[in-house]
LUMTIDO-761911 format. One record per residue: residue number from 0; residue in one letter; x negated, y negated, z negated of N, C-alpha, C, O in turn. Coordinates in nm, 3 decimals, padded with zeros to 5 digits, always signed. Layout:
residues N
(NUM A (X Y Z) (X Y Z) (X Y Z) (X Y Z)),
...
This chain:
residues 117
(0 X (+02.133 -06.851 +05.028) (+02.003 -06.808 +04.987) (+01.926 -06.767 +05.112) (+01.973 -06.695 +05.200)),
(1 X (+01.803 -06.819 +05.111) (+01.735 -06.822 +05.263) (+01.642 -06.650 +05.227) (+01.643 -06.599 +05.115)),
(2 X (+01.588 -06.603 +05.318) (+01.475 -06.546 +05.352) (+01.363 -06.531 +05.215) (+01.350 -06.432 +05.142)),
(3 X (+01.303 -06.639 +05.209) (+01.180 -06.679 +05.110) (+01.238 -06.671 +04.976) (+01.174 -06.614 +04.887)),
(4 X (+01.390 -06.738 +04.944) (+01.443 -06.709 +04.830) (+01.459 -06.551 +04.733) (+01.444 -06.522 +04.614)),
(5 X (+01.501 -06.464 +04.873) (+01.542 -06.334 +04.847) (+01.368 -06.241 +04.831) (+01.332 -06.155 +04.751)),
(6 X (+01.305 -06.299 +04.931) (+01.185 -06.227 +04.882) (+01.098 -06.277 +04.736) (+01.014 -06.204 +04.683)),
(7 X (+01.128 -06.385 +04.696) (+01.082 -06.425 +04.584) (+01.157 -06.333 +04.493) (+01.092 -06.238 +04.450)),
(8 X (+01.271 -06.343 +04.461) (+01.387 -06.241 +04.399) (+01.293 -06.125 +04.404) (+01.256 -06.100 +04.289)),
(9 X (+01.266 -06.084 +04.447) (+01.270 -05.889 +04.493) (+01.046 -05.920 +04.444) (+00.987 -05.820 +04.403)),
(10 X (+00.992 -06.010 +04.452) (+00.867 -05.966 +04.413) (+00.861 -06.051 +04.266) (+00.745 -06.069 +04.228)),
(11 X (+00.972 -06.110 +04.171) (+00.956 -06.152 +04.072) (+01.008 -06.023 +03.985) (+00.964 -05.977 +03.879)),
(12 X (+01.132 -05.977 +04.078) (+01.186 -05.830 +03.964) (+01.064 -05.763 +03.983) (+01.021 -05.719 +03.876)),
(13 X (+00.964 -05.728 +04.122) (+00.912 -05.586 +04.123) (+00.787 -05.609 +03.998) (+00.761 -05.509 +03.930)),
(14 X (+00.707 -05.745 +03.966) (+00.682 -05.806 +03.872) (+00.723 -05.765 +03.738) (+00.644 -05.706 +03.665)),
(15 X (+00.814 -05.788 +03.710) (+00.909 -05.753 +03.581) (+00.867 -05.587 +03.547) (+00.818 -05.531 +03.449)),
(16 X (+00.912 -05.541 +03.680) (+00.874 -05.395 +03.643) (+00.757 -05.323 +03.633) (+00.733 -05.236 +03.549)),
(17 X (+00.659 -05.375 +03.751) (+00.515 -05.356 +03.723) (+00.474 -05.430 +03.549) (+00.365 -05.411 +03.496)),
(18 X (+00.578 -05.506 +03.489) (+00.464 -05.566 +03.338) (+00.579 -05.427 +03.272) (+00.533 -05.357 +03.183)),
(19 X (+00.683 -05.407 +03.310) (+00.726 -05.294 +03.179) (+00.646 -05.178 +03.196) (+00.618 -05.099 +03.106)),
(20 X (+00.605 -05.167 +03.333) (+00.535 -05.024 +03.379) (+00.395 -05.022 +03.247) (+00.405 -04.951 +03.147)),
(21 X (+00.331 -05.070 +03.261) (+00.187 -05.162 +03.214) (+00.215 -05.151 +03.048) (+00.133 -05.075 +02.996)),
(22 X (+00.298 -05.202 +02.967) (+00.374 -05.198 +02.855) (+00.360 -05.049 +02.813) (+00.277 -05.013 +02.729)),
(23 X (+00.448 -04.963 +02.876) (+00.512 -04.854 +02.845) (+00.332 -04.747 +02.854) (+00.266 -04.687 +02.768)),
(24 X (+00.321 -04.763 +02.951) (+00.129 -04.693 +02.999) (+00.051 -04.762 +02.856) (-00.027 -04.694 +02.789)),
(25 X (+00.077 -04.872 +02.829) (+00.000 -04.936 +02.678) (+00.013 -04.841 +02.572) (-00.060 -04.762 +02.512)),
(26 X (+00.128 -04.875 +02.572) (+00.195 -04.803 +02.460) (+00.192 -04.637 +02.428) (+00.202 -04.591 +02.314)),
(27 X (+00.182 -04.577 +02.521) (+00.168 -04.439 +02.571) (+00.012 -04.401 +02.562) (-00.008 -04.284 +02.529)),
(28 X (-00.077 -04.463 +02.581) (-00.243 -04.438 +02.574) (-00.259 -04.498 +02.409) (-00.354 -04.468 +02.336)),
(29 X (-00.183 -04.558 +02.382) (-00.204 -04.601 +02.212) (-00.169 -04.502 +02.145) (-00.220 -04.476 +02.035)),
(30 X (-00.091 -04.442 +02.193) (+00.026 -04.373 +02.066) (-00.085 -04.186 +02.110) (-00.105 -04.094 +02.029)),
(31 X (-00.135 -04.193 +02.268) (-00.213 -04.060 +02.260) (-00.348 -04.073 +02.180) (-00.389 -03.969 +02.130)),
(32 X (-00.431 -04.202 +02.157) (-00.519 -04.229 +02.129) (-00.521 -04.181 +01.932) (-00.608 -04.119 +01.872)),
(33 X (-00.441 -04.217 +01.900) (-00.356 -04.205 +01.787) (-00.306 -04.087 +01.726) (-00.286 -04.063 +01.607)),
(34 X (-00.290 -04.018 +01.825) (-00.221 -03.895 +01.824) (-00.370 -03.791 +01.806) (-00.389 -03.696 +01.730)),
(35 X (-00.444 -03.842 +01.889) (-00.587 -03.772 +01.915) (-00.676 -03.796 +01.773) (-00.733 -03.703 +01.715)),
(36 X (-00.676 -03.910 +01.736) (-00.768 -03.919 +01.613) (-00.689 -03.863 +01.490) (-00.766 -03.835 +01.398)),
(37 X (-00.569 -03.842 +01.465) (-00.506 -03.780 +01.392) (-00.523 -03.643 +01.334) (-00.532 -03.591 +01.223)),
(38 X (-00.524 -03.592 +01.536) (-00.554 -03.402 +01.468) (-00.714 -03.374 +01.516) (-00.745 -03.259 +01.545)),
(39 X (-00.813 -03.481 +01.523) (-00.923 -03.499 +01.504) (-00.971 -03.462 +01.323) (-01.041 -03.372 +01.277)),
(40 X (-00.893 -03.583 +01.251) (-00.894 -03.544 +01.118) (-00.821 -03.402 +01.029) (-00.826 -03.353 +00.917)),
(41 X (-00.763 -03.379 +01.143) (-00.664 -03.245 +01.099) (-00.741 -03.109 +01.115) (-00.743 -03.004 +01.050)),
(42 X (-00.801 -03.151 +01.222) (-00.916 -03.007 +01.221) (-01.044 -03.035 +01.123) (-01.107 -02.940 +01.078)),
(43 X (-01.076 -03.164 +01.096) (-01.177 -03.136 +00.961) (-01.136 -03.118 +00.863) (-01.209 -03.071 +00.775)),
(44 X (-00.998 -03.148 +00.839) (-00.924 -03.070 +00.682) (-00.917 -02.932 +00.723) (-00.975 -02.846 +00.656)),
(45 X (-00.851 -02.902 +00.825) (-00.842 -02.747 +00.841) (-00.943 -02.662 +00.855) (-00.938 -02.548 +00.809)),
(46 X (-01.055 -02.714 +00.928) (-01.147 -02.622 +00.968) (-01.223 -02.555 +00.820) (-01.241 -02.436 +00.844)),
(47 X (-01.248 -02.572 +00.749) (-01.310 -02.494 +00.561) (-01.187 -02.416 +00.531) (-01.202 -02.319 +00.458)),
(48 X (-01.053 -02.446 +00.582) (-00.936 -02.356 +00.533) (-00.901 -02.217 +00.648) (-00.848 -02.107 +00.639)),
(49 X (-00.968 -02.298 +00.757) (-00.963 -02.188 +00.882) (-01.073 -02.080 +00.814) (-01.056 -01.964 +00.777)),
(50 X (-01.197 -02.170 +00.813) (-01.362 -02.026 +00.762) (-01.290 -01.946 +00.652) (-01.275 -01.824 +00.649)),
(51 X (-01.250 -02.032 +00.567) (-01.242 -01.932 +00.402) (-01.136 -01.810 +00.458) (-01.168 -01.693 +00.436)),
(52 X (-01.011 -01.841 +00.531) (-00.882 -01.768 +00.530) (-00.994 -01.607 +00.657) (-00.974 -01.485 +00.659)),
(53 X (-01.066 -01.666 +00.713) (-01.119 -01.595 +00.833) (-01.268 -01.498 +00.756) (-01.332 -01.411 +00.816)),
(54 X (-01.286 -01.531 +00.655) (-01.392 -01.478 +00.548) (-01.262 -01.411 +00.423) (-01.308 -01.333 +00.340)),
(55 X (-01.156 -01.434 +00.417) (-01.111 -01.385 +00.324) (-01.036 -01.231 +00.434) (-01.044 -01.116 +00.390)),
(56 X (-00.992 -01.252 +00.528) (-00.960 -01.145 +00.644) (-01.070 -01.049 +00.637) (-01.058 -00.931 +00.605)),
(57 X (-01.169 -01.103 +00.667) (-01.323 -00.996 +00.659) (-01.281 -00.924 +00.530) (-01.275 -00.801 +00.524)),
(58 X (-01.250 -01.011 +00.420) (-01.300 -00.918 +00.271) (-01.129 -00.813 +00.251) (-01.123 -00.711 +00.182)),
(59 X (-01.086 -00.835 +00.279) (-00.975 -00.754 +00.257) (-00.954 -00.602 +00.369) (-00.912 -00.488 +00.349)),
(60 X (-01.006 -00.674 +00.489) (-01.039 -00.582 +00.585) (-01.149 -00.471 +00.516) (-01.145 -00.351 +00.543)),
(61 X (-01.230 -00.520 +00.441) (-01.355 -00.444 +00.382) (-01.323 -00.336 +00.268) (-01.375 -00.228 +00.237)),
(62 X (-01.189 -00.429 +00.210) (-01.165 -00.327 +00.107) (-01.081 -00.295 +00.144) (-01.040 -00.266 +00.031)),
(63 X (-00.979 -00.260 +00.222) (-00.926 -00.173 +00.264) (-00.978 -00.038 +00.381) (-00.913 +00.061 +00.416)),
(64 X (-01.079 -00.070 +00.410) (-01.178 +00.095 +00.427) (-01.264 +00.107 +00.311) (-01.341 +00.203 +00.325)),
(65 X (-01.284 +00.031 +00.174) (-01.365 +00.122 +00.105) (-01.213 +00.167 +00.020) (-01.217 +00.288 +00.000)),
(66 X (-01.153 +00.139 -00.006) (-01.005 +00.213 -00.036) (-01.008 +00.335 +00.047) (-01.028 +00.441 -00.013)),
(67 X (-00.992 +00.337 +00.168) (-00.977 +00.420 +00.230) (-01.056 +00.578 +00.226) (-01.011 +00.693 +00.224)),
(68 X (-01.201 +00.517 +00.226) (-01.287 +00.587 +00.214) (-01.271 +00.645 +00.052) (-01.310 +00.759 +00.026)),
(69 X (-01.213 +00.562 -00.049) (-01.227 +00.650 -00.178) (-01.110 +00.737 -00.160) (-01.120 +00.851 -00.205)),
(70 X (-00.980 +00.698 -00.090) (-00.842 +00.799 -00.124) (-00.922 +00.903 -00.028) (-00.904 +01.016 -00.073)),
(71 X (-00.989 +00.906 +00.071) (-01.035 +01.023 +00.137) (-01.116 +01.106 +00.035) (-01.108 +01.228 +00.046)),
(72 X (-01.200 +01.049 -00.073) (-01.258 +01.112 -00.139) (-01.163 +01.230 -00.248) (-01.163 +01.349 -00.280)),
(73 X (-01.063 +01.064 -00.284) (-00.990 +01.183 -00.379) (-00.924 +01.262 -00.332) (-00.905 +01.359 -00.404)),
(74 X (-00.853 +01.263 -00.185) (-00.798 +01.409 -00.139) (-00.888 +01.537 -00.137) (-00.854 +01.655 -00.124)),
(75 X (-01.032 +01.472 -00.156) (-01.069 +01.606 -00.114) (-01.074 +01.666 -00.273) (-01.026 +01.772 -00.313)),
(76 X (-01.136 +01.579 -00.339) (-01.133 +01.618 -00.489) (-00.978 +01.675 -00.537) (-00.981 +01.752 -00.633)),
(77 X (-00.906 +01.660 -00.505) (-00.773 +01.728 -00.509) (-00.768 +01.837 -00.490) (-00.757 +01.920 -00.580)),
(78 X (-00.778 +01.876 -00.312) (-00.803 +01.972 -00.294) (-00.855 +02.099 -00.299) (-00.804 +02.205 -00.262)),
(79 X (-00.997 +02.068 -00.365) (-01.065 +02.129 -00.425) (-01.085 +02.189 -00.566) (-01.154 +02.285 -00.600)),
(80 X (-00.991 +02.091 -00.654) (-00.932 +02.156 -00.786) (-00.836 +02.221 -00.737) (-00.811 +02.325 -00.798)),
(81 X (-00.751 +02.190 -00.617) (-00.661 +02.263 -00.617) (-00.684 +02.469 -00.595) (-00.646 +02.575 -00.644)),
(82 X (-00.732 +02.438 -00.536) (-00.811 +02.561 -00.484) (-00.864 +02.608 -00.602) (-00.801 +02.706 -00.640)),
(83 X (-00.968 +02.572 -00.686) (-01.022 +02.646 -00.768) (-00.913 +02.611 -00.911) (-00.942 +02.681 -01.008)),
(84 X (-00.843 +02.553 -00.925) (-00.715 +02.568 -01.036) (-00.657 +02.742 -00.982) (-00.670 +02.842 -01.053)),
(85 X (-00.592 +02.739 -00.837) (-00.546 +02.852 -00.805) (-00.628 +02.995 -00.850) (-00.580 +03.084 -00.921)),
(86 X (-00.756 +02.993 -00.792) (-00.839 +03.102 -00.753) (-00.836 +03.111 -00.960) (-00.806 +03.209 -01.027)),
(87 X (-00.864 +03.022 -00.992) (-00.933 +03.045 -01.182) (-00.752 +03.133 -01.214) (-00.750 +03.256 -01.229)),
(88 X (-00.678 +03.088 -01.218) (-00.520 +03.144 -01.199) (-00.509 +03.272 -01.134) (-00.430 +03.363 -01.160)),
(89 X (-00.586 +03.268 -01.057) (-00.543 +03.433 -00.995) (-00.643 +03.539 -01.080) (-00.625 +03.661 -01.084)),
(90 X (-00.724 +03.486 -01.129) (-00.862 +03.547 -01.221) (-00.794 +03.600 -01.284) (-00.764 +03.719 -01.275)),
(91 X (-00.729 +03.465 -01.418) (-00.665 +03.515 -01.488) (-00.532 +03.603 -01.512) (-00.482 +03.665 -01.606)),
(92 X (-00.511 +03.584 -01.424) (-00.339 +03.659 -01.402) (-00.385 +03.791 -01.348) (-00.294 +03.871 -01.370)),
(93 X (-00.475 +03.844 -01.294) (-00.465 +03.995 -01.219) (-00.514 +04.079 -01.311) (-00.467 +04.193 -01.313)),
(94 X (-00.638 +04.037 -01.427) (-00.651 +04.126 -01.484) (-00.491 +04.126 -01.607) (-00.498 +04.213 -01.694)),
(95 X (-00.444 +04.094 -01.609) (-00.314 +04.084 -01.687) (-00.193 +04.183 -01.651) (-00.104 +04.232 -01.721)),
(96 X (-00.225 +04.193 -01.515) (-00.121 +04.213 -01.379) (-00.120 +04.391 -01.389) (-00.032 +04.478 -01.389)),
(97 X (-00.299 +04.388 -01.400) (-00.344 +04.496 -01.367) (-00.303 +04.615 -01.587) (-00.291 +04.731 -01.626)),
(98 X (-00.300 +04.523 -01.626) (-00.281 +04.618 -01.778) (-00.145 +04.620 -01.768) (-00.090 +04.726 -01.799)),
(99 X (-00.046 +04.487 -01.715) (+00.058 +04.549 -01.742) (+00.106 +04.688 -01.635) (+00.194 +04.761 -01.678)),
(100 X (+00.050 +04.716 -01.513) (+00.067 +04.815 -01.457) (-00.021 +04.953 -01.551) (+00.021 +05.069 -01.559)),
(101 X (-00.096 +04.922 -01.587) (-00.107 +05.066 -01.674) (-00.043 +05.066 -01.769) (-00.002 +05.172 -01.817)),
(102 X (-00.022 +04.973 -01.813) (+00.111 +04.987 -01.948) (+00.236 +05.068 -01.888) (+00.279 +05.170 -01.940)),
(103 X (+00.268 +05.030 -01.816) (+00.384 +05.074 -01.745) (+00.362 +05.258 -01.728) (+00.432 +05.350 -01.771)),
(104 X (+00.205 +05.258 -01.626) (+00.160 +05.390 -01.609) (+00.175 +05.494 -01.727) (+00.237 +05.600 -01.717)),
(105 X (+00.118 +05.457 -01.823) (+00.114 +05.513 -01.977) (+00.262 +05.568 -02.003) (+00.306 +05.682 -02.014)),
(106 X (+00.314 +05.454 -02.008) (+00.468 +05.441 -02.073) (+00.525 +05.574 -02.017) (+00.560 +05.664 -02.093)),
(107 X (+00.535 +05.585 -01.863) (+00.629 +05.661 -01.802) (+00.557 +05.823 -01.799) (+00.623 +05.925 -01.780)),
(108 X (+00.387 +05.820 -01.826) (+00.335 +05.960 -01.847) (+00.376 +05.996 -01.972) (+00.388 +06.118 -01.979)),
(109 X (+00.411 +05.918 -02.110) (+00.423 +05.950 -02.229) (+00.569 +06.020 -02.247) (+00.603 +06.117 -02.315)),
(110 X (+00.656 +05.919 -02.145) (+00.827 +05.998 -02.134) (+00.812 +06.096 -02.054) (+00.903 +06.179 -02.061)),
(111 X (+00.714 +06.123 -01.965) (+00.720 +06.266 -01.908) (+00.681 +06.351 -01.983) (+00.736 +06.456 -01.952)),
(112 X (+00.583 +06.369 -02.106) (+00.517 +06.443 -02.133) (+00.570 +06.468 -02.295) (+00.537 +06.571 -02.354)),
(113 X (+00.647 +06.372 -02.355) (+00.717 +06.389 -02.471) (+00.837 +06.404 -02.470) (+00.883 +06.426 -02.582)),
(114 X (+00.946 +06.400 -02.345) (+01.070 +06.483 -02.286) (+01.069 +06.619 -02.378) (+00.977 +06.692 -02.415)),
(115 X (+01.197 +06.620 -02.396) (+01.229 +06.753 -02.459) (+01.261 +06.857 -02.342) (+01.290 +06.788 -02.244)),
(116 X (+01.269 +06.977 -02.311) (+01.259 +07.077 -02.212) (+01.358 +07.164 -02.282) (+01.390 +07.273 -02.235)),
């Protein structure tokens, strides 16, 4: 095999490989091209499911401070029966508090004073 033979050899393979190179680069810009118009259509299905889910975040976000804002209300409303439940309770209980201590007072002037001597 001469010279010219072997270089024919070596630029018919490099040939071969420059058309698989070319092939594979085809095939590879097809399959991205493809790939691209795909989630092209994937973001116009998604994008009305992206707004609604991103508008439904807003509304839950919303009611969870007017929640917030009402349990703040009712603690205070709590609190505030609580307080005047107590205070109406202490109303009633002292003048009660206060007869059974003169009952008592009575009681023990009546055994002092009706004691036999």
């Amino acid at each position: 095999m001469g010279v010219n033979a072997g270089i024919t050899v070596i630029a018919v393979v490099l040939i071969f490989i420059l058309l698989i190179i070319a092939v594979t680069a085809g095939v590879f810009i097809r399959t991205f091209l493809r790939l691209e118009r795909l989630l092209a259509r994937a973001e116009q299905d998604v994008g009305p499911l992206i707004f609604e889910l991103k508008s439904a975040l807003v509304d839950i976000k919303k009611m969870t401070q007017v929640g917030r804002i009402q349990m703040n209300r009712m603690d205070s409303t709590m609190k505030y029966l609580s307080r005047e439940i107590m205070e109406t309770t202490e109303t009633l209980v002292q003048p009660v508090q206060e007869l059974g201590m003169w009952y008592r007072a009575l009681r023990a002037g009546w055994r002092y004073f009706s004691r036999k001597r």
